[in-house]
N, C-alpha and C positions, 0 to 999 in steps of 0.2 A: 636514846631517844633521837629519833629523826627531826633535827630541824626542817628538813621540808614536811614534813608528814604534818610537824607544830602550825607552819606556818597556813597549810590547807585547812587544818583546822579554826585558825584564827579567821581566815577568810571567806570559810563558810558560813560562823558564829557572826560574820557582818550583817549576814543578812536575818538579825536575829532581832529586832526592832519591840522596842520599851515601848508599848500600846499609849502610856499616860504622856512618854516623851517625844515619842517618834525619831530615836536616833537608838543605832542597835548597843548591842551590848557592851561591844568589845570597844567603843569611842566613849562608852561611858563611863569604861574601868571598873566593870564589874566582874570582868574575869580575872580571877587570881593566879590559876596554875592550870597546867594543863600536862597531863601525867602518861605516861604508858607503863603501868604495872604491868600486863604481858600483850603476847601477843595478837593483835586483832582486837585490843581492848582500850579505850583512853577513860582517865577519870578526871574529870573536870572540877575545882574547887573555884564557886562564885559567890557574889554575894547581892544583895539588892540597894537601890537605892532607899529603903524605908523596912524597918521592921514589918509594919503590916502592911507591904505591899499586898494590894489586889488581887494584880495580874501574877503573882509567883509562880503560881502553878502552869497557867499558860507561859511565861518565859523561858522555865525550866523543859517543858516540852518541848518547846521550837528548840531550846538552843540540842535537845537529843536529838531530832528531827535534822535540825541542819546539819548535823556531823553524818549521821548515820545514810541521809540520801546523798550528800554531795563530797566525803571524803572514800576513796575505795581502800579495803581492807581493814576498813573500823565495824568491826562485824556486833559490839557490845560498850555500852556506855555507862561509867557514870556521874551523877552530878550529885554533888554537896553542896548544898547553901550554906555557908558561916554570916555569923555577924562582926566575926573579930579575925583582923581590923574591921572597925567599921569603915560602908564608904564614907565617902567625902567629896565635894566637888576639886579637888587638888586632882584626884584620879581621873576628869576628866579630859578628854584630849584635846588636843588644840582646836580643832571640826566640831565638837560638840559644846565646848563653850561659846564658841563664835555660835552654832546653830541658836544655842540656848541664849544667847546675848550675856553671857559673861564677862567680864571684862578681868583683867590678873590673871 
């Protein structure tokens, strides 16, 4: 696995914005793995902040959408939602606790 190729992908998924939170996905620590079974392929393992999130489904689209318009040679995608682990605000990053008014 190409760490550049990881890291385009992680930089795309920024602009991949929690509609309830308004801070993407990847500041919220909901992306867990980010995989290349083969060629021209990434499989993404994420999870949500809430079991009955809402927006899941809109989330899960954007974050296909942002790989697939803005990384070249990711021609096929896929995403997993798990609940385990669960998140947690510990997973979230230093920019999105601040956003969120976190404090610890």
């Amino acid at each position: 696995m190409s760490n550049e190729l990881k890291d385009q992908i992680l930089e795309a998924l920024e602009e991949v914005i929690d509609p309830e939170l308004g801070i993407d996905v990847v500041n919220l620590g909901l992306i867990y793995e980010v995989n290349f079974p083969e060629a021209e392929k990434v499989h993404i393992v994420m999870t949500m902040t809430s079991m009955g999130c809402p927006m899941a489904g809109q989330i899960v689209a954007g974050v296909k959408n942002a790989v697939l318009d803005n990384v070249d040679g990711i021609k096929d995608i896929d995403v997993d939602v798990v609940w385990n682990p669960p998140w947690s605000k510990e997973r979230l990053s230093r920019y999105a606790k601040l956003a969120l008014g976190i404090h610890g």
